[in-house]
C-alpha positions in Angstrom: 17.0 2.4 20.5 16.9 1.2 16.9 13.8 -0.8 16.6 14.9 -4.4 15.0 12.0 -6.6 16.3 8.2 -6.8 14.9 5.5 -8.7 15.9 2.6 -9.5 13.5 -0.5 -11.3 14.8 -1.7 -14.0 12.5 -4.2 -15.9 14.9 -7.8 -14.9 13.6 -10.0 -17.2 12.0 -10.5 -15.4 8.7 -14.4 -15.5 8.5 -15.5 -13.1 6.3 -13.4 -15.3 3.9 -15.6 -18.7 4.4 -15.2 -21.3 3.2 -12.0 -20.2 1.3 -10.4 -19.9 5.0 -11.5 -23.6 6.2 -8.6 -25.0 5.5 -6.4 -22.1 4.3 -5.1 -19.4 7.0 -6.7 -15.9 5.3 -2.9 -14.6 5.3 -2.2 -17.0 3.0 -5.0 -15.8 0.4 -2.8 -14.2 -2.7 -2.2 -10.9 -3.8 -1.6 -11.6 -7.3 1.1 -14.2 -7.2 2.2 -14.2 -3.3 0.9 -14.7 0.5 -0.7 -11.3 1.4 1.2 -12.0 4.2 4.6 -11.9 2.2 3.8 -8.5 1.4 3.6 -8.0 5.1 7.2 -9.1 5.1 8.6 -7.7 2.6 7.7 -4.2 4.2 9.0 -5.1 7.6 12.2 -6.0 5.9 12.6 -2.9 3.3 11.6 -0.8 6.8 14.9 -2.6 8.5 13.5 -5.0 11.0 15.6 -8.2 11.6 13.8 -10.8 13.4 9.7 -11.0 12.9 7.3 -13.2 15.4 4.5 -14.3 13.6 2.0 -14.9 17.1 -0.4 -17.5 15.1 -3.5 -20.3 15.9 -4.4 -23.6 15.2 -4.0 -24.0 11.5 -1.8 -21.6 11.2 1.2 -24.0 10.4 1.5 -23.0 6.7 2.4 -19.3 7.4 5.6 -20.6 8.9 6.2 -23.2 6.3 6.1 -20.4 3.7 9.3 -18.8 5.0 10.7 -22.1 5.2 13.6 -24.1 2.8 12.2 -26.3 0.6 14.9 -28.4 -1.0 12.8 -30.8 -3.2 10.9 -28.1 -4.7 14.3 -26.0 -5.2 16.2 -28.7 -6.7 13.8 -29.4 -9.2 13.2 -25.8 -10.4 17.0 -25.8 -10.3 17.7 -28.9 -12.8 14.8 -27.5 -14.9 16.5 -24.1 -15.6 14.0 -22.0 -14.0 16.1 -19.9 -12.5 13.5 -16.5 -12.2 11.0 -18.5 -10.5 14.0 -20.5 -8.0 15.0 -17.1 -7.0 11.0 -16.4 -6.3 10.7 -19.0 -3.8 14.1 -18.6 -2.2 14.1 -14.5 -1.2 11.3 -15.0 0.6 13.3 -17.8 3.1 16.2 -14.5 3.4 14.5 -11.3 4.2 14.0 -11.7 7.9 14.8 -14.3 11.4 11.2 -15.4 11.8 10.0 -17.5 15.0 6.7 -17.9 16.2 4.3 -18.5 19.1 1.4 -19.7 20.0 -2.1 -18.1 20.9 -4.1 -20.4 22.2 -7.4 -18.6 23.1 -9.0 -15.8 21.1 -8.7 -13.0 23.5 -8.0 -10.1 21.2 -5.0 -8.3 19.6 -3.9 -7.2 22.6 -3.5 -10.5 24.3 -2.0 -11.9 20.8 0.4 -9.0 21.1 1.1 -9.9 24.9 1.7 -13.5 24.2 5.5 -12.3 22.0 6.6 -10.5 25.2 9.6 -13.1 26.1 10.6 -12.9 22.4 10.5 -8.9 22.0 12.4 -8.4 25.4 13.3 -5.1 26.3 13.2 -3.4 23.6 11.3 -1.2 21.2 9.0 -3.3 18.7 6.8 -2.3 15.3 3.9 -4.4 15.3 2.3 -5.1 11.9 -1.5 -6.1 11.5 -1.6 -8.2 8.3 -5.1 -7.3 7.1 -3.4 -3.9 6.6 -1.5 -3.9 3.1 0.0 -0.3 2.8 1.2 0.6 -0.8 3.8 3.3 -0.1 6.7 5.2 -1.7 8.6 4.7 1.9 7.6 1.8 3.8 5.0 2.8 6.1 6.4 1.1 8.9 9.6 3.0 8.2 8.0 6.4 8.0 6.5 5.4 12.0 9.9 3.9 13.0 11.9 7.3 11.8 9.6 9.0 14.3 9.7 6.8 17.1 13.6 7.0 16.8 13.4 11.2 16.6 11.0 11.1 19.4 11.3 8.1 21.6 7.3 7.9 22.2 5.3 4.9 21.1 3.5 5.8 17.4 0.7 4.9 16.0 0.0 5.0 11.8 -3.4 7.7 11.2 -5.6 8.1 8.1 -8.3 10.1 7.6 -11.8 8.4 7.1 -15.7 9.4 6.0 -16.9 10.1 9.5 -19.6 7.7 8.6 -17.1 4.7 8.5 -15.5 5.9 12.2 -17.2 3.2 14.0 -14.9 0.6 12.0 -12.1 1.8 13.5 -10.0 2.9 16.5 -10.5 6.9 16.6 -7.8 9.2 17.4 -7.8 12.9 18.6 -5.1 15.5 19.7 -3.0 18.1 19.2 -0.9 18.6 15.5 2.5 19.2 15.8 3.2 23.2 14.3 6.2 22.1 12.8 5.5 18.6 11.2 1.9 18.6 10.1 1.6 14.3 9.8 2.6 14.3 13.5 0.2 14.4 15.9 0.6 14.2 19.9 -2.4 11.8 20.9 -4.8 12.8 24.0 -7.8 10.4 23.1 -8.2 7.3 21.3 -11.6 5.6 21.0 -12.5 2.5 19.9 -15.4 2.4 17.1 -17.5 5.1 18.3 -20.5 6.0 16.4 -20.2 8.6 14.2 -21.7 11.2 16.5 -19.3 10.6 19.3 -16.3 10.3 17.1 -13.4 12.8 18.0 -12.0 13.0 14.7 -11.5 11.1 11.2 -8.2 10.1 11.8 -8.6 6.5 12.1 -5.9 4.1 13.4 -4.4 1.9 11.0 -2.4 -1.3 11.2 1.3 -0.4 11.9 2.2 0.6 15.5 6.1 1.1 17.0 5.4 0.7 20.6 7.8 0.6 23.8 8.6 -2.2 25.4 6.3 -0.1 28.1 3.0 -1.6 26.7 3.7 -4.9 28.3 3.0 -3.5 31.4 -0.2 -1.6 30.4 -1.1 -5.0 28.3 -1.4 -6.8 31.5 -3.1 -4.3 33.0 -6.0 -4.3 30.7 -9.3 -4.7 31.8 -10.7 -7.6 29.3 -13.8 -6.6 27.7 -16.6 -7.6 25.5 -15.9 -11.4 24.9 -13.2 -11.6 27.5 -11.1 -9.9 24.8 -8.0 -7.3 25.8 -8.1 -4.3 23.4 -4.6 -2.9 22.3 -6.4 0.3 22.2 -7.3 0.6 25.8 -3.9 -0.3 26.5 -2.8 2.6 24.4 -5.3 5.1 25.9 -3.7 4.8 29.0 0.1 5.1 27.4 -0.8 7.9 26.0 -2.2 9.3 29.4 0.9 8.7 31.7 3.4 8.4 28.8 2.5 10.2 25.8 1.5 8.5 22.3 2.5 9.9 18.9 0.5 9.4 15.6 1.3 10.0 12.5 -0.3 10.5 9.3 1.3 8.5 6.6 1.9 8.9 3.0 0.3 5.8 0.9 -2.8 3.4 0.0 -4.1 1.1 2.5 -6.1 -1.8 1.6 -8.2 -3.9 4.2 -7.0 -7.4 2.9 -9.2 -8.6 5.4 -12.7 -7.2 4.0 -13.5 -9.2 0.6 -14.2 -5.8 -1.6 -10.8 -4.5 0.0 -9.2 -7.9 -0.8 -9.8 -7.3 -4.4 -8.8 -3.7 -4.6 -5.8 -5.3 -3.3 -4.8 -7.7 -5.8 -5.7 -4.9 -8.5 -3.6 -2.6 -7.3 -0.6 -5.1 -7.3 -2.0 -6.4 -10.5 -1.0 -2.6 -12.2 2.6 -3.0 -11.3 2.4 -6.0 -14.1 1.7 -4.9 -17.2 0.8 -7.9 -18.7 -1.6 -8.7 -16.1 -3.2 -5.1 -16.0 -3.6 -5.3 -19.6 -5.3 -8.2 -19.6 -7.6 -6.9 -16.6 -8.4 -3.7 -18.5 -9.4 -5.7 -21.9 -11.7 -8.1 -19.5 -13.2 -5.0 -17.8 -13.9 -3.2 -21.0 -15.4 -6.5 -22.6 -17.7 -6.6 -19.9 -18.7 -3.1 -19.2 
């Protein structure tokens, strides 16, 4: 089936960015001139998804509002000839059918990600972790979805990391495919293991097309530390019964979620503006 649904889960609390995130949601935080969350958008749109649920928390109202119409504001970039920056604030209201639901307890991505089950249906789904800003030459999120329709089997995105930073991330481990060397067929999956028990580098990253099948393995999900239900556990045992795909895909990732990733972010979008880069380049050598 062609995948036209994603989910992104927008409900964390955004500490690492106190007090910034206070009164802000963190996916609201810019990436040189937009939401980091916009970017989030923008890639499920240019990857083909048509309807996006945002699953969000208290204080998460402004996400929503960002997508929204806002006449007032368009009318009066409209009579005062700024037609660039009307079209800026419009496009993002187009690219995608948004709705939304509510969270209402913390108990981990996999709970956020079972809480959009009624919306999704019965249907394949991408799921996009907005802390996770890909830079890519094809839409990450594309690259996982061209798979998933080739295959049919639930797909995870892979990159390789130091070994030393495995126990930051879900770990992945399995067998390469002889004829496509960025697919692999996935036997284990480990969440933050040391270094020593890591089975690999290749660390899962924050773009996922998943069958409508990991409802059912969502629910069966023993909650863990915190009362929290991985989505990797969930996903260990898919890829036990049902098989699980990963695949190893071509661009930059950038934890927008981590403050020294945040700003690696915004200076990497920053280079795609001359004007600004320039201007960052002059401060840098000024300084250095």
């Amino acid at each position: 089936m062609r995948i036209r649904k994603a989910v992104v889960p927008a409900a964390g609390m955004g500490t690492r960015f106190l007090p910034a995130t206070k009164s802000i949601p963190k996916e609201m935080l810019p990436i040189v001139n937009k939401p980091s969350i916009q970017l989030i958008v923008e890639e499920a749109a240019a990857s083909g998804i048509e309807q996006l649920i945002l699953v969000t928390g208290k204080g998460k109202t402004e996400i929503v509002d960002h997508f929204d119409a806002h006449p007032r504001l368009e009318e009066s970039l409209e009579r005062a000839g700024k037609y660039a920056l009307l079209e800026e604030i419009v496009r993002p209201t187009k690219l995608v059918k948004m709705s939304a639901v509510r969270q209402q307890r913390p108990l981990g991505l996999g709970h956020a990600i079972l809480c959009a089950r009624d919306l999704v249906g019965d249907e394949p789904f991408a799921v996009f972790l907005p802390d996770d800003l890909v830079d890519a030459p094809r839409p990450c999120a594309r690259q996982l979805m061209d798979l998933y329709e080739k295959t049919g089997q639930s797909v995870v995105a892979l990159m390789n990391v130091p070994r030393e930073e495995t126990s930051q991330y879900g770990i992945a481990s399995g067998t390469v495919n002889p004829d496509e060397a960025r697919h692999m067929l996935i036997s284990t999956l480990v969440e933050k293991p040391s270094s020593a028990e890591a089975p690999s580098t290749l660390a899962v990253v924050g773009r996922y097309v998943l069958s409508p099948r990991v409802f059912h393995y969502l629910e069966h999900t023993t909650p863990g530390k915190g009362g929290e239900i991985q989505l990797t556990d969930a996903l260990a045992a898919l890829a036990l019964r049902e098989g699980l795909g990963g695949w190893l895909f071509d661009g930059e990732r950038y934890d927008a979620g981590d403050v020294a990733g945040y700003l690696q972010a915004n200076l990497n979008w920053a280079r795609k503006v001359p004007r600004l880069w320039q201007a960052v380049q002059q401060y840098v050598q000024r300084h250095s």
